[in-house]
N, C-alpha and C positions, 0 to 999 in steps of 0.2 A: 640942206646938208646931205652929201651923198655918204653912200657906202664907205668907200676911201679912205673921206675925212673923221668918217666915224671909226674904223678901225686905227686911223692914227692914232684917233685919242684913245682909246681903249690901250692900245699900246703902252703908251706913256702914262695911262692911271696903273698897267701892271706895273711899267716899272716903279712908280713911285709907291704903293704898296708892297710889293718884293721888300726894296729898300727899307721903308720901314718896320719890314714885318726882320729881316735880317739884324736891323741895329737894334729890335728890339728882346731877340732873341739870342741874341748872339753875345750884347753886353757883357753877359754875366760868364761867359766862358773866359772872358781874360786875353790878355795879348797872345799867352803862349797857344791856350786852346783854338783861339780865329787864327794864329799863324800857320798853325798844322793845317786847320780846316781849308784856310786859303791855298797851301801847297796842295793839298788832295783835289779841291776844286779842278784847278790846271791840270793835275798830274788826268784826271777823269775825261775834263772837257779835251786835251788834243790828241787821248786813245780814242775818244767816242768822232773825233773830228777825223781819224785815219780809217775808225769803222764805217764812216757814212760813204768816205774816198772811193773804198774798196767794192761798198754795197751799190752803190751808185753805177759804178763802172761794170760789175755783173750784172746788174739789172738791165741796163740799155743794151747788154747783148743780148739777156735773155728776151726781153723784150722788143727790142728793136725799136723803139716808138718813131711814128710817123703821124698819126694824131695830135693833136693839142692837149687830149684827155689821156695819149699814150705819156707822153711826157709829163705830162702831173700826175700821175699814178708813179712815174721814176720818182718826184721830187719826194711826193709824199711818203712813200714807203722808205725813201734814205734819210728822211729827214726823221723818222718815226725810231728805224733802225739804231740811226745816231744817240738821242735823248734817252732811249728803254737801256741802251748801253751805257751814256751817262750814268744813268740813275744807278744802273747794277755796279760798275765798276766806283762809283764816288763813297756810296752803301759801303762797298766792301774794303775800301782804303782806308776809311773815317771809322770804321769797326775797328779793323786793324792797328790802326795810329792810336785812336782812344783805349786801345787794350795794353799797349806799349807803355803809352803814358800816360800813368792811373793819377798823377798827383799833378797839381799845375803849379808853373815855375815862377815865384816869387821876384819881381821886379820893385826897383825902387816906384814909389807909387805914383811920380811925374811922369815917367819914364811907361809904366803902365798903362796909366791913363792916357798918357797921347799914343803909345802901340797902339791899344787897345781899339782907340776911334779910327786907328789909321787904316788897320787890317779888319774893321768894319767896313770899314767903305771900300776898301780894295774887295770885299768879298762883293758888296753891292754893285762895282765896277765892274766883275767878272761877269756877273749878272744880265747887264748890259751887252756887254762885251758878246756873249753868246746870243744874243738876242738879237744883233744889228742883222743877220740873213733878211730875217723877218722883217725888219724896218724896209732893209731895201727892196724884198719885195713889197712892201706898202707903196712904197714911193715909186718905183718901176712904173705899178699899174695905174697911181694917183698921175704921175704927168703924163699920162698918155704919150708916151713915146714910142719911137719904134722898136720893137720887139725883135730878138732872136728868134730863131724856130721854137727851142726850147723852153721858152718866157710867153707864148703867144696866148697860153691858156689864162696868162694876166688880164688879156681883152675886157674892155667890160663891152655888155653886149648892146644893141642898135637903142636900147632905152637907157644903155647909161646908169643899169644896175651893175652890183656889186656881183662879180661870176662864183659861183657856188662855190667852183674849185679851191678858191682864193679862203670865204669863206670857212669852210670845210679845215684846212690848212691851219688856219688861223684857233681855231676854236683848239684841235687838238694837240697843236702846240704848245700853246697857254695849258691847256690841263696838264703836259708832260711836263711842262715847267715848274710850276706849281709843286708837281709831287718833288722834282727835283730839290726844291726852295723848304719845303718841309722837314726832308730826309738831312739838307745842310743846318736846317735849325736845331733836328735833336739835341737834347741834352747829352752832355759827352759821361758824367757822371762825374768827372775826375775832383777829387780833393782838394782842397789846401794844404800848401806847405806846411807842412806839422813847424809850429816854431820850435828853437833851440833852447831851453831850459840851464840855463847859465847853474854850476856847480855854487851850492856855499861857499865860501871864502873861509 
């Protein structure tokens, strides 16, 4: 088993832990709490996906890369840029939103209970969803194909290891995610609908 095929699977055991670490944390906030959570999710991933755009594009000028290791020093630092921005703009949305609404909103309990599963796994889809970069660079470098300039530091080298870069990449990824995956699980704190106490007759 090479390199490659081993960071595939590690890939796919995050997602499938993510996943269950989300549905099992996330349950208990209720449809309305994982609906907000899910809108903050987006709302975070495509300002951190416009800060990577921007970061990316200063960088290759300031840098100019013409190296293989010039151009993975771009990826990785807009890819780092991107997620540290996730983390701080999702933090500050999901504070936000949880502070607005202190009480959670009473659904019929069918109705709850399938929300509830639904905007579970849509938040575990998001998860995903940000995560496919990474897959396609797994797979770029696992079929050995031919490479852009920019893509070239996917090489594996004449023994057919796994290149550091890639490596490297990979490992702090996963850690930035991770904290991401944490920061969506907190407790939001919010309430129960106080029920309505019907008057004496």
């Amino acid at each position: 088993m090479n390199g490659w095929t081993v960071l595939w699977i590690l890939h796919l055991v995050g997602w499938g832990f993510c996943t269950l670490w989300i549905l099992g944390t996330c349950w208990k906030e209720g449809m309305w709490g994982n609906a907000l959570t899910w809108f903050n999710w987006w709302q975070a991933f495509f300002l951190s996906a416009l800060v990577r755009g921007i970061a990316e594009s200063v960088l290759t000028s300031a840098v100019e890369p013409k190296s293989t290791d010039d151009f993975f020093t771009v990826a990785a630092v807009a890819t780092a840029i991107q997620w540290i921005s996730f983390i701080a703009v999702f933090a500050g949305v999901k504070t936000w939103s949880d502070k607005l609404s202190r009480v959670k909103v009473a659904f019929h309990p069918i109705l709850e209970g399938v929300g509830n599963l639904i905007f579970c796994l849509l938040l575990a889809g998001g998860l995903v969803f940000a995560t496919l970069p990474m897959l396609g660079y797994i797979m770029l470098g696992k079929g050995k194909a031919d490479l852009p300039a920019n893509l070239e530091w996917l090489k594996s080298d004449a023994a057919g290891g796994l290149p550091w870069q890639m490596a490297t990449l990979f490992c702090g990824y996963w850690v930035l995610l991770a904290v991401a995956v944490v920061v969506l699980s907190k407790p939001s704190g919010r309430l129960d609908q106080p029920k309505k106490i019907e008057a004496d007759a």
